[in-house]
C-alpha positions in Angstrom: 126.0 111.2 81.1 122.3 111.8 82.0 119.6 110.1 80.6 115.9 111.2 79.6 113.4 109.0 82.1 110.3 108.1 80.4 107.1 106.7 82.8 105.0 104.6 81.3 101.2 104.4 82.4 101.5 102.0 85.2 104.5 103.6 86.8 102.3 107.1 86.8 99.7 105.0 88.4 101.9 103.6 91.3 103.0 106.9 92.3 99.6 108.0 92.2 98.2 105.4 94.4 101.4 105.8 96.6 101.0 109.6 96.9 97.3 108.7 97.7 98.3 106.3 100.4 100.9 108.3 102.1 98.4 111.8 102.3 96.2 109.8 104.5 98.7 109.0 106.6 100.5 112.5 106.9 101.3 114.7 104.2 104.5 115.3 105.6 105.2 111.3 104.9 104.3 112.1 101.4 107.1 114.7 101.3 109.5 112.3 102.5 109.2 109.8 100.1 108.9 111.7 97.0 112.1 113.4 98.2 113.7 109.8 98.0 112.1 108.8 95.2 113.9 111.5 92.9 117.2 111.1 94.6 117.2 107.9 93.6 116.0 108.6 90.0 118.7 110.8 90.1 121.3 108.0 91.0 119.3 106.2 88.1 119.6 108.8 85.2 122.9 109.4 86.2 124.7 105.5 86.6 121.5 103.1 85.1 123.9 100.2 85.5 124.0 100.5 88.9 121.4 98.2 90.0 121.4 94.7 88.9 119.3 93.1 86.3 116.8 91.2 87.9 114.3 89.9 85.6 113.6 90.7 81.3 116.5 93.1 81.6 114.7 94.8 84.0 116.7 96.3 87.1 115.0 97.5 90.1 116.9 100.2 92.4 115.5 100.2 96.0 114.4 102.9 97.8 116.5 102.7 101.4 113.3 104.1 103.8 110.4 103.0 102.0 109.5 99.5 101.0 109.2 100.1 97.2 111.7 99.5 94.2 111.8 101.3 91.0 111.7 99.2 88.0 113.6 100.1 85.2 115.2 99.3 81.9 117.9 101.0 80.0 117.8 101.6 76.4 118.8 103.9 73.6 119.8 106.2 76.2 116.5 106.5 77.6 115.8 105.2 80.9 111.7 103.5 80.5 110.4 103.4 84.5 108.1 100.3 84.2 106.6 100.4 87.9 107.2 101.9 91.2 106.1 98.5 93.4 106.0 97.5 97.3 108.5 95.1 98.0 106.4 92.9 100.1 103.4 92.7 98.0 102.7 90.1 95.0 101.9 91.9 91.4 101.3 89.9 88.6 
């Protein structure tokens, strides 16, 4: 079974400021991990239990070459993307 992904604001932001990050580096980077990105959204939509729960029923699934992790909650068969963060940096 698939589920419908919804982004809220913040999650659209991340990927902004990621996509934004990554261009000045090399577009081709870019590519790369936007190709990742969805492959894992796919493993998302498609298994959301997966990943453990980490924190507030919240799971995060890690991408394997980049140094972010999707978080994500399961609901109503609707899968609500909360934030795309870096691993190594502190959000409040």
């Amino acid at each position: 079974m698939n589920f419908e992904s919804i982004f809220r604001i913040e999650a659209e932001q991340d990927l902004e400021d990621i996509q934004d990050y990554y261009n000045n580096i090399s577009p081709s980077i870019t590519d790369n991990f936007f190709n990742e990105f969805f492959e894992t959204m796919h493993f998302i939509e498609g298994e959301p239990t997966l990943f453990q729960v980490r924190y507030r029923e919240i799971r995060i699934a890690p991408l394997y070459r980049f140094p972010y992790g999707i978080h994500y909650k399961e609901t109503s068969g609707k899968i609500i993307i909360y934030r795309v963060l870096h691993t190594k940096r502190y959000f409040k």
